[in-house]
VEXKOLMI-131708 format. One line per 3 residues: their letters; for each residue x, y, z of N, C-alpha, C. Coordinates in Angstrom, 2 decimals, always signed. Layout:
<nodes>
a = X/Y/Z/X/Y/Z/X/Y/Z ~ ...
</nodes>
This chain:
<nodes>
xxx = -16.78/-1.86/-30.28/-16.80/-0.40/-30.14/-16.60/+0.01/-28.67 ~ -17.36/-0.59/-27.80/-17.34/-0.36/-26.50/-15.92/-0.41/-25.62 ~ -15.69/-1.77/-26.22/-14.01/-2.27/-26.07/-12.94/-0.91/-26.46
xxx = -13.24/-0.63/-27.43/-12.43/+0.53/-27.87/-12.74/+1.91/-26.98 ~ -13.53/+2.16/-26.91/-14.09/+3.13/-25.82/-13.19/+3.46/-24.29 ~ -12.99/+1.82/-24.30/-12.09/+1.74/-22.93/-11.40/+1.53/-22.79
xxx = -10.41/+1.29/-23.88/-9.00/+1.07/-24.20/-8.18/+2.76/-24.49 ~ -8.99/+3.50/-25.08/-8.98/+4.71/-24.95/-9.15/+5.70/-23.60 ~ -9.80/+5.63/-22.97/-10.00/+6.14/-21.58/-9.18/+5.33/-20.76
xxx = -8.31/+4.18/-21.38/-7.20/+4.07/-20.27/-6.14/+4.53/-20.31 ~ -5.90/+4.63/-21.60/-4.88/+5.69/-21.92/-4.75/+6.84/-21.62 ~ -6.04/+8.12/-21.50/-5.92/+8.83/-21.11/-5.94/+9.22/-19.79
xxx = -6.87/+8.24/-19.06/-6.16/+8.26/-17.48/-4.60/+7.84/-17.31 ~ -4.22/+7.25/-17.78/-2.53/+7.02/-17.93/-1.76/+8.00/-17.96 ~ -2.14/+9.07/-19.58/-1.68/+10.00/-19.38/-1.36/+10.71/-18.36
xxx = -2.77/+10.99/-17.96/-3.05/+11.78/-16.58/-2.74/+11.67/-15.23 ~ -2.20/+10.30/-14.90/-1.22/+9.57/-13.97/+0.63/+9.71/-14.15 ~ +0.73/+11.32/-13.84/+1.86/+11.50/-13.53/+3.39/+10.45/-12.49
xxx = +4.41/+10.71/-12.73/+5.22/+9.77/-12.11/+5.60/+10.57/-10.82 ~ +5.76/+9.83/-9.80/+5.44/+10.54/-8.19/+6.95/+10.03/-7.72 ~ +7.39/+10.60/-6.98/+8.76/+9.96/-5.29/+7.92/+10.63/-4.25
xxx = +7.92/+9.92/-2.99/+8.04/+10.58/-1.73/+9.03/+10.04/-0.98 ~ +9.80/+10.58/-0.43/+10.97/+10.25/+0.63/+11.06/+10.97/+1.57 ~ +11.87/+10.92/+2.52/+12.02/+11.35/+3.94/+13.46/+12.50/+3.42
xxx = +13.66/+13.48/+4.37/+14.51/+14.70/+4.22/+15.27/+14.69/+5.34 ~ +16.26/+14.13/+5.85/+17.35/+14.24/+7.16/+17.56/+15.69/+7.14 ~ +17.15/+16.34/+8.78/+17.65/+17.81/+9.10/+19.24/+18.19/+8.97
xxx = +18.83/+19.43/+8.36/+20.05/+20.01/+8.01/+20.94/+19.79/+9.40 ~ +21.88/+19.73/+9.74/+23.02/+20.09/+10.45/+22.62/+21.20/+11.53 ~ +22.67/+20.83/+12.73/+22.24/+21.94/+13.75/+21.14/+22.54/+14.30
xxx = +19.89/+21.72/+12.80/+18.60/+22.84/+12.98/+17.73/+21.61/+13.20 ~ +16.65/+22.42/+13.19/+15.15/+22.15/+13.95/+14.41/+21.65/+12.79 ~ +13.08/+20.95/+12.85/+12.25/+20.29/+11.75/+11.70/+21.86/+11.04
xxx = +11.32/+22.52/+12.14/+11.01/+23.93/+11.19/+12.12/+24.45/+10.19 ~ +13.18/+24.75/+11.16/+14.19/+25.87/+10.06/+14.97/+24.38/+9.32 ~ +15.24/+23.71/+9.69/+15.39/+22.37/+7.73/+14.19/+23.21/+6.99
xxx = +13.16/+23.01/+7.06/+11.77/+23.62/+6.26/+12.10/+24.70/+6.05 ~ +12.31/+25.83/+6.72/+12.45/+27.08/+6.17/+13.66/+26.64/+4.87 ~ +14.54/+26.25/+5.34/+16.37/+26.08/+4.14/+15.66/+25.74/+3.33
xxx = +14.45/+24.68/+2.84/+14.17/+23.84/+1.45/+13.04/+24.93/+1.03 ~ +12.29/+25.49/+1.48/+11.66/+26.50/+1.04/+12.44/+27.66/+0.54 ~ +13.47/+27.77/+1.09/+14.12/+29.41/+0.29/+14.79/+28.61/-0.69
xxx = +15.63/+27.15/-0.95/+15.85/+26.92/-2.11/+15.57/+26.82/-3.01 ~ +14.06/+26.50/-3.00/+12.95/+26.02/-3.86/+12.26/+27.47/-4.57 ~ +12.42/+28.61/-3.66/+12.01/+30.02/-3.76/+13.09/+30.62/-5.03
xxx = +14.38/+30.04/-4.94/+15.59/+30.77/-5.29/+15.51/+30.27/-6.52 ~ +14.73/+28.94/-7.15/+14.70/+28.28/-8.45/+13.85/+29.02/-9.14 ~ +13.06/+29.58/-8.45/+11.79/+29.95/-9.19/+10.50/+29.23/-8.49
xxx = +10.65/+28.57/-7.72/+9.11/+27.86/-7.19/+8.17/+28.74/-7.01 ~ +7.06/+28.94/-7.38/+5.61/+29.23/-6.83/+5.29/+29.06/-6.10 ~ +4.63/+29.22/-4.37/+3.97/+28.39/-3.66/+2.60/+28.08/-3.90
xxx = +1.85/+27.79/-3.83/-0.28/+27.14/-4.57/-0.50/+26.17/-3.23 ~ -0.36/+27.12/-1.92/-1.42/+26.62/-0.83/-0.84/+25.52/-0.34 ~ -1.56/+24.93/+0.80/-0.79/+23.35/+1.03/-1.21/+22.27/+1.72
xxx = -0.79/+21.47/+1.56/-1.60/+19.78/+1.40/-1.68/+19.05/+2.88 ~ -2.08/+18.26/+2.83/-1.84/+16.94/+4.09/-2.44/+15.63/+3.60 ~ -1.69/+14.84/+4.38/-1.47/+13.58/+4.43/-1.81/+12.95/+5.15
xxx = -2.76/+12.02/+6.00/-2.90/+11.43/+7.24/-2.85/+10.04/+7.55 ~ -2.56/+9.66/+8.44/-2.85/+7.66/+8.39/-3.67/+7.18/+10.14 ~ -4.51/+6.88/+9.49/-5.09/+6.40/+11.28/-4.61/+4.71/+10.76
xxx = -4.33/+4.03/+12.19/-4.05/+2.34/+11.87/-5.03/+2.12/+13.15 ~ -5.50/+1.11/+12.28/-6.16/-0.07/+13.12/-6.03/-1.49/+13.54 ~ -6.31/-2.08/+14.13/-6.11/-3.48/+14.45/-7.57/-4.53/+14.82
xxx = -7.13/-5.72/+13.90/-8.12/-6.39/+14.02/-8.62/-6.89/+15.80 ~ -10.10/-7.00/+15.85/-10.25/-7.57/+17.24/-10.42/-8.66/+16.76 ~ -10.64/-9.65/+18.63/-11.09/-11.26/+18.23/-10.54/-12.20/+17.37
xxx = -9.24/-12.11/+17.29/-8.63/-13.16/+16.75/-8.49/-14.57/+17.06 ~ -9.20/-15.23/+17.13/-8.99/-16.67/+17.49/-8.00/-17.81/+16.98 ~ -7.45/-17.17/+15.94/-7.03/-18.08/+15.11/-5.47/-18.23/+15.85
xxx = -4.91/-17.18/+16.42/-3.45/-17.37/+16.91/-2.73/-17.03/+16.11 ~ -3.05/-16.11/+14.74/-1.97/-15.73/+13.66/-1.70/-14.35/+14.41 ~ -0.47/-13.56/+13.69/-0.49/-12.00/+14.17/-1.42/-11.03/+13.33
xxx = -2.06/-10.56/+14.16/-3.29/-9.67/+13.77/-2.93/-8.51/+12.44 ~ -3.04/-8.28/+11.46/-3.13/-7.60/+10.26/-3.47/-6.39/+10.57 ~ -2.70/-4.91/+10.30/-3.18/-3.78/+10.37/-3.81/-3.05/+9.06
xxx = -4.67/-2.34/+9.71/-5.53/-1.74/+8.26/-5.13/-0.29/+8.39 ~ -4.51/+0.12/+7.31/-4.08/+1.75/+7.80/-5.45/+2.65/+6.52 ~ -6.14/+3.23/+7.45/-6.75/+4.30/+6.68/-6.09/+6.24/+6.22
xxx = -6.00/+6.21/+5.06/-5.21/+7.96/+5.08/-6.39/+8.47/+4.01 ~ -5.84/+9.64/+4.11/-6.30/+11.26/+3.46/-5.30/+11.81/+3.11 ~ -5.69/+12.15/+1.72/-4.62/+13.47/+1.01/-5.51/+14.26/+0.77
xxx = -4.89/+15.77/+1.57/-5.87/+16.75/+0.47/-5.54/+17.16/-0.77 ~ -4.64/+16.25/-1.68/-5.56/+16.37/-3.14/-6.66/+15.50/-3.70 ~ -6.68/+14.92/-2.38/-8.00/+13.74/-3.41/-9.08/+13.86/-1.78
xxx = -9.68/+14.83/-1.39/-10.48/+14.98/-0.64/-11.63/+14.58/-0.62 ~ -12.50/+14.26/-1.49/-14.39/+13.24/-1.38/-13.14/+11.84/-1.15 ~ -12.36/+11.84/-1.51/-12.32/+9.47/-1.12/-11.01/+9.82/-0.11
xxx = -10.44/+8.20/+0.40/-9.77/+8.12/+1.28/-9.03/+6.82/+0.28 ~ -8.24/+6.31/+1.12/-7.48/+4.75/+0.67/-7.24/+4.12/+2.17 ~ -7.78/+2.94/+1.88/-7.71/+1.77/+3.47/-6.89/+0.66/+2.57
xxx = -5.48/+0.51/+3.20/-4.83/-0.42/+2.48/-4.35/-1.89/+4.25 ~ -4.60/-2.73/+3.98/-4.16/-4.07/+4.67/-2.92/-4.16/+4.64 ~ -2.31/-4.74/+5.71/-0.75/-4.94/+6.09/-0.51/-5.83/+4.94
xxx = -0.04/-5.49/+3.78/+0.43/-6.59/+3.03/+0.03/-6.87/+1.84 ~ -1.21/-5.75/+2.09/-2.32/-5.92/+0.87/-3.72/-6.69/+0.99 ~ -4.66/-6.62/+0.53/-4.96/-5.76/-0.43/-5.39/-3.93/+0.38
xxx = -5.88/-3.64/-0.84/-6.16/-2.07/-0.48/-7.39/-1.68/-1.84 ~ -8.08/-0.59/-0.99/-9.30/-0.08/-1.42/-9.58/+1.33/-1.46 ~ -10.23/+1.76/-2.76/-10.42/+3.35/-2.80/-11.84/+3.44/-2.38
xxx = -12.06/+4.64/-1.35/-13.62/+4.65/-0.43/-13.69/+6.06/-0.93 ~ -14.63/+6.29/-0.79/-15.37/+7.57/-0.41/-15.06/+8.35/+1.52 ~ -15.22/+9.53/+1.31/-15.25/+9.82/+3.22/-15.91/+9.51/+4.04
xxx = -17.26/+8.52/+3.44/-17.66/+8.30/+5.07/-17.12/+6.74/+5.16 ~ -16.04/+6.33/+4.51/-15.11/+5.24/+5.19/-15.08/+5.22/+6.77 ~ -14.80/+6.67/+7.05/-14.38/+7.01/+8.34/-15.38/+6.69/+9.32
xxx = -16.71/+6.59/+8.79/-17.85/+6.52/+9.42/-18.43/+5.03/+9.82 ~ -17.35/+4.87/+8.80/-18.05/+3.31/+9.10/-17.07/+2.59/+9.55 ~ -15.59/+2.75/+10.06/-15.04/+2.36/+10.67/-15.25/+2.37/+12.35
xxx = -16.15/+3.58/+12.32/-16.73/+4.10/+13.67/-17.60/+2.61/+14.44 ~ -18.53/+2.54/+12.88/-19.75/+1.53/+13.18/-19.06/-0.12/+13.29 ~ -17.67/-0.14/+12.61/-16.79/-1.22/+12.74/-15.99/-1.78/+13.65
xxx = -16.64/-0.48/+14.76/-15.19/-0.75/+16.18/-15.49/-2.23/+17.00 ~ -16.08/-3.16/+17.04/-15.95/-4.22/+16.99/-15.25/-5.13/+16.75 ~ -14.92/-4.46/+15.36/-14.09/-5.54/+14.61/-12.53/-4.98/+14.64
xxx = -12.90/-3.50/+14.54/-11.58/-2.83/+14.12/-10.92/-1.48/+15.39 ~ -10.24/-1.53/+15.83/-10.00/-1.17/+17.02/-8.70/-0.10/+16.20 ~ -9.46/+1.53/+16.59/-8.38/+2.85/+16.41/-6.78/+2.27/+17.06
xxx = -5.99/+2.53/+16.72/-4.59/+2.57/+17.66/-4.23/+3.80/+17.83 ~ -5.09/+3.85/+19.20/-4.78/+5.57/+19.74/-3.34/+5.95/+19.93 ~ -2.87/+6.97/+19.53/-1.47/+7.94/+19.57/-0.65/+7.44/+18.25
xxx = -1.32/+6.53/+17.63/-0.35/+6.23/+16.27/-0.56/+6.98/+15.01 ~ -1.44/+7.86/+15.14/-1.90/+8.62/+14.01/-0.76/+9.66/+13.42 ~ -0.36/+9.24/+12.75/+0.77/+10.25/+11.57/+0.40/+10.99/+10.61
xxx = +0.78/+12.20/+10.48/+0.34/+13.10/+9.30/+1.99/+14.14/+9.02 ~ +1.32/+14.14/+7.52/+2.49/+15.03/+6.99/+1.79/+16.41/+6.45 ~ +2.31/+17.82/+6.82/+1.33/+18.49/+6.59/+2.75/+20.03/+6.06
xxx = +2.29/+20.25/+5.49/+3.50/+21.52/+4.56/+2.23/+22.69/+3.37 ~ +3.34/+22.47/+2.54/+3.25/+23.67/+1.31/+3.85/+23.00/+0.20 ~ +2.69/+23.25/-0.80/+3.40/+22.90/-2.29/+3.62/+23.99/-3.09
xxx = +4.52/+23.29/-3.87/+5.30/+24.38/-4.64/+4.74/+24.61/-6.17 ~ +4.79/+25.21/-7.20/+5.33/+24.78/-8.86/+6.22/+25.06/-9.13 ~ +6.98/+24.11/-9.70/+7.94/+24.30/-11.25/+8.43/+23.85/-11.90
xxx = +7.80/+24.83/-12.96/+7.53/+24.36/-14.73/+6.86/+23.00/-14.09 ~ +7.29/+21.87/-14.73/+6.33/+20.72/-14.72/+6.59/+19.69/-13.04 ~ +6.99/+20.78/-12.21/+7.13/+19.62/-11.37/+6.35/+20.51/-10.29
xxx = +5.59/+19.60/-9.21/+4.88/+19.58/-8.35/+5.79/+19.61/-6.95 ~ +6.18/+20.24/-6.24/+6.84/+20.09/-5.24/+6.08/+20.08/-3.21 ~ +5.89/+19.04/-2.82/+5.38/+19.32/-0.87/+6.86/+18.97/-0.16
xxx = +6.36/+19.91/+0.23/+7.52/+19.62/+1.50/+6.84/+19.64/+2.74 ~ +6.79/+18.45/+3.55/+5.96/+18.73/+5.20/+6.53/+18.31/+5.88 ~ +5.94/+18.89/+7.39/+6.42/+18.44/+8.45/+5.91/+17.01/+9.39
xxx = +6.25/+15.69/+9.35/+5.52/+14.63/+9.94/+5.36/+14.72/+10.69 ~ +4.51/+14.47/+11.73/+4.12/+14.41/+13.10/+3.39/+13.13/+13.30 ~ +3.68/+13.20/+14.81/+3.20/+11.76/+15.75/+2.29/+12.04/+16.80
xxx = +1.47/+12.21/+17.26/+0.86/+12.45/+18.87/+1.68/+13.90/+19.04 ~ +1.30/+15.07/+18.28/+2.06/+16.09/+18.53/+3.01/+16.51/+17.88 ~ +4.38/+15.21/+18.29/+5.29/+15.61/+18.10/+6.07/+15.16/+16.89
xxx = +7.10/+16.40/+16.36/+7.72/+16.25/+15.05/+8.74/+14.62/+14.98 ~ +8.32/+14.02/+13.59/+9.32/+12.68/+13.69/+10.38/+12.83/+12.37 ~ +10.23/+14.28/+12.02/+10.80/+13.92/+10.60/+10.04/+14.99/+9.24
xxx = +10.97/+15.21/+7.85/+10.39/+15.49/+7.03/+10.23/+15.14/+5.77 ~ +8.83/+14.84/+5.05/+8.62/+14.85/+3.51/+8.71/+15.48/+2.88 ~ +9.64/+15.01/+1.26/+9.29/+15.63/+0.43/+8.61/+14.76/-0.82
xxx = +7.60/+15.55/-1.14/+7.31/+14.59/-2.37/+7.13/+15.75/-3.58 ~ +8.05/+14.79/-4.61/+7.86/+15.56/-6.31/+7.37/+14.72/-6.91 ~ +6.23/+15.39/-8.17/+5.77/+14.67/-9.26/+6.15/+15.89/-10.17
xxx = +6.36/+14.80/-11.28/+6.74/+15.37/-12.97/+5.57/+14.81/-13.37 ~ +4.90/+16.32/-13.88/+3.30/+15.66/-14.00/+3.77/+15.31/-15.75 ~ +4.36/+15.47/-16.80/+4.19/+15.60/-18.40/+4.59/+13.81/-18.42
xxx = +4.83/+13.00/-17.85/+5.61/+12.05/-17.76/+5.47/+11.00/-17.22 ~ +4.83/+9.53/-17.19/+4.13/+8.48/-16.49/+5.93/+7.30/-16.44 ~ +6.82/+7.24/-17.15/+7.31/+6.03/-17.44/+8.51/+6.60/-16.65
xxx = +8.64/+5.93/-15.63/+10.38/+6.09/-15.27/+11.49/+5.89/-15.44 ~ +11.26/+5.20/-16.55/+12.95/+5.55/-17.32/+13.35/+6.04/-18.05 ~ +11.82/+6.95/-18.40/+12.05/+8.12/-19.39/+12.50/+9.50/-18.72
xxx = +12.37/+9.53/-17.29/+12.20/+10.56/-16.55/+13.00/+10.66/-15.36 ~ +13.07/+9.57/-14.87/+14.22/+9.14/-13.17/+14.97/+9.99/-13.47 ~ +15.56/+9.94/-14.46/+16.81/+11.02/-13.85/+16.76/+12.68/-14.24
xxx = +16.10/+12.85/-14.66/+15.33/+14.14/-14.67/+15.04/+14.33/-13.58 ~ +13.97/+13.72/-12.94/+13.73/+13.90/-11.54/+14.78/+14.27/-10.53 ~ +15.95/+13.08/-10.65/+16.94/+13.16/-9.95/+17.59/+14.31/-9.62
xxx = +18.22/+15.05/-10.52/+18.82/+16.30/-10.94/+18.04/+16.91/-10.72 ~ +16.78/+17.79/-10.75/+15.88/+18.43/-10.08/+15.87/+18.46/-8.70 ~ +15.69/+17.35/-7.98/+15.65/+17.12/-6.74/+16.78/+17.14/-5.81
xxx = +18.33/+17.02/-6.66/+19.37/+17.23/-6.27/+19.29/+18.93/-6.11 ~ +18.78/+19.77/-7.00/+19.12/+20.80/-6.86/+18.71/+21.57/-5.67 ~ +17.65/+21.18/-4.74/+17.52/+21.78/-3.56/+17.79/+20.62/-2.40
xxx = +17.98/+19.33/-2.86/+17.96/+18.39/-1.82/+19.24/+18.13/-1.40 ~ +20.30/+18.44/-2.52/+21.92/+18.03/-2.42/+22.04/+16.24/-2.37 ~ +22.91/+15.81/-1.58/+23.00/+14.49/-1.81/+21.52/+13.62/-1.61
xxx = +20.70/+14.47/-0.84/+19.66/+13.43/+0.40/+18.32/+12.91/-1.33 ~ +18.44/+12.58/-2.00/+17.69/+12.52/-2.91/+17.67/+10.56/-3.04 ~ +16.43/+10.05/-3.46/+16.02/+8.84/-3.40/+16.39/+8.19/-4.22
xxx = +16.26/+6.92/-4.24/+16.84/+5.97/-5.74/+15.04/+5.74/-5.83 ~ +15.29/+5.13/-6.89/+13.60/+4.85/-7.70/+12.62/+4.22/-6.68 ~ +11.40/+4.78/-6.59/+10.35/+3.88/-5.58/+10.24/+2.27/-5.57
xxx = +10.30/+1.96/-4.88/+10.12/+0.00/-4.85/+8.68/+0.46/-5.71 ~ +7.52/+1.04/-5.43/+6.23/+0.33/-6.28/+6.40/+0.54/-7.57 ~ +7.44/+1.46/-8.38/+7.67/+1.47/-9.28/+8.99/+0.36/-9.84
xxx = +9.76/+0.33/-9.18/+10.66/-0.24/-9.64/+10.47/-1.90/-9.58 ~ +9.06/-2.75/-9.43/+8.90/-3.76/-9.40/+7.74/-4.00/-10.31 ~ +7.60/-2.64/-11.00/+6.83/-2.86/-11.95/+7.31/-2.87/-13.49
xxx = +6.91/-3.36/-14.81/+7.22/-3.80/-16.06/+7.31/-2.16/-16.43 ~ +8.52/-1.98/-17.21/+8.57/-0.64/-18.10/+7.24/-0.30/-19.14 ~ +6.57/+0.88/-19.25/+5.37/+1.19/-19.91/+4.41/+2.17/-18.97
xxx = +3.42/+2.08/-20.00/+2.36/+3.16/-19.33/+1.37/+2.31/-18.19 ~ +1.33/+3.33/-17.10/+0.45/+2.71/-16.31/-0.48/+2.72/-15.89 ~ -1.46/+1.97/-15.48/-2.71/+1.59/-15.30/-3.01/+3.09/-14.25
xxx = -4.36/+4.01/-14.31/-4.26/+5.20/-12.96/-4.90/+4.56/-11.65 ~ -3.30/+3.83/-11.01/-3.43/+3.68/-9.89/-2.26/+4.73/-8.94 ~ -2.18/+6.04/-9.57/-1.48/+6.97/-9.33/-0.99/+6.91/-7.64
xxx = -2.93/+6.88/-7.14/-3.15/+7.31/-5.73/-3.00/+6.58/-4.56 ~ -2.86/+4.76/-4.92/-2.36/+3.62/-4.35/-0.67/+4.21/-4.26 ~ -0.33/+3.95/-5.47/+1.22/+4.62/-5.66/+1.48/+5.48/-4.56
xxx = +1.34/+6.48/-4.26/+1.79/+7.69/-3.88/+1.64/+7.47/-2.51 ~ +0.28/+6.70/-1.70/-0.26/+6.48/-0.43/+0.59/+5.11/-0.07 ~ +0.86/+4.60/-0.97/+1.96/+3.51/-0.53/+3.75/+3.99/-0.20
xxx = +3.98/+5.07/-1.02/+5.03/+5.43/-0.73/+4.92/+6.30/+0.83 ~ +3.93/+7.22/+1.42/+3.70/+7.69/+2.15/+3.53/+6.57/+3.38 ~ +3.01/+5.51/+3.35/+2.79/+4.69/+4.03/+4.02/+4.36/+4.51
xxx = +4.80/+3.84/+3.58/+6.01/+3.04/+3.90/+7.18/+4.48/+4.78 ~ +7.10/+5.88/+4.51/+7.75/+6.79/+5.05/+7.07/+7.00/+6.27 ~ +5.89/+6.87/+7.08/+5.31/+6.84/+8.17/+5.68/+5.78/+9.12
xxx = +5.57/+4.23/+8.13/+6.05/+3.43/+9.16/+7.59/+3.70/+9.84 ~ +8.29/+4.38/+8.72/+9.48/+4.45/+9.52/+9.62/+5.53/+10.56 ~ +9.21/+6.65/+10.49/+9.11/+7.91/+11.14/+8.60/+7.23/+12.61
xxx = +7.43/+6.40/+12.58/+7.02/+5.60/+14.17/+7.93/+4.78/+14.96 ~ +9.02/+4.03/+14.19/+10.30/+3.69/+15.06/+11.22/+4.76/+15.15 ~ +11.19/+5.92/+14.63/+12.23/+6.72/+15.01/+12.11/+7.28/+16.60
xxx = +12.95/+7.85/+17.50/+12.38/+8.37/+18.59/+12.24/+10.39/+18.41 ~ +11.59/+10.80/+19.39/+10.86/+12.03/+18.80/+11.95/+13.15/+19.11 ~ +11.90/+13.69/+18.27/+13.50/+14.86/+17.80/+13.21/+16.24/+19.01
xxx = +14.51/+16.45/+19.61/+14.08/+17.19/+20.31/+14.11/+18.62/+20.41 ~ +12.75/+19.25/+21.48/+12.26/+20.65/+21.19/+11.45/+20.48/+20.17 ~ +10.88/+19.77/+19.80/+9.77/+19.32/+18.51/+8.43/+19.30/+18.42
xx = +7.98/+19.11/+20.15/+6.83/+19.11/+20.25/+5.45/+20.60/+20.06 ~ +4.90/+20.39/+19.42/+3.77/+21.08/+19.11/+3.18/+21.88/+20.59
</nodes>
């Protein structure tokens, strides 16, 4: 009975684990990280989008101290989304990764021993989300120590967990205000078995964000950008 109990409540967290993209947005032609933002906002306006307030994203990285061993030291990146505000996610260069509560933060404080801030590397993506009909739309602006490196967009089709029921739905949606600049399928999805999935929605989504941050930190900083 019990068994059944939880075979059921995985399903419906499944349900409830919408299918996510986040990708990076190359500036329009001529313009600035703002007015690109303004262009995808009036397109998104012109479909019908809603705006419903708006989100952020953050990543502090750390680095192990005291390594004796002579391997290369493993980074631990801690982030925040404000849609999932009481927890955080601390994921390891490589894996593994862990869902905390907020005073993670607190105890990384009490961890500086071990775990050493990497001051000026802190990245955040910070915008406005959209609705429509079933899709979830942010668009933000990334930043580095200030200054602008770039922009996100991330859509979820919340009615819909399986991506090959849906990719290209997505696609065509996202073409319609993105034009060509639109993503091919996420690596964390696309290395996973076709079916419903387990609600690790928020790994998902913080991994795709992850992997769009690391790149934004080798980019160099766009200019007139700074805050």
């Amino acid at each position: 009975m019990l068994n059944n109990i939880l075979m059921l409540l995985t399903v419906i967290l499944c349900v409830l684990s919408p299918l996510l993209s986040v990708c990076q947005v190359p500036l329009a032609e001529g313009k600035s990280v703002q007015q690109t933002i303004d262009i995808l906002h009036k397109k998104l306006e012109q479909l019908g989008a809603v705006k419903q307030g708006n989100f952020t994203v953050d990543c502090e990285t750390y680095h192990a101290t005291g390594n004796a061993s002579g391997q290369p030291t493993k980074l631990l990146y801690v982030m925040h989304n404000s849609e999932t505000p009481l927890s955080c996610l601390a994921l390891f260069e490589g894996g593994p990764c862990l869902t905390a509560d907020g005073n993670f933060d607190v105890l990384m404080i009490k961890l500086k021993s071990h775990f050493q801030n990497a001051k000026g590397h802190k990245v955040e993506s910070r915008g406005s989300r959209y609705r429509y009909c079933d899709f979830l739309i942010k668009v933000g602006a990334v930043t580095m120590s200030s200054s602008a490196r770039g922009i996100s967009v991330e859509v979820e089709y919340c009615p819909c967990v399986v991506p090959g029921d849906c990719w290209n739905l997505m696609k065509e949606f996202m073409q319609s205000f993105l034009g060509p600049s639109i993503p091919e399928l996420p690596s964390v999805f696309a290395t996973k078995p076709e079916g419903l999935y387990v609600p690790a929605d928020c790994v998902d989504t913080m991994t795709q964000y992850l992997e769009l941050f690391s790149k934004v930190r080798k980019q160099q900083v766009l200019p007139g950008t700074t805050r």
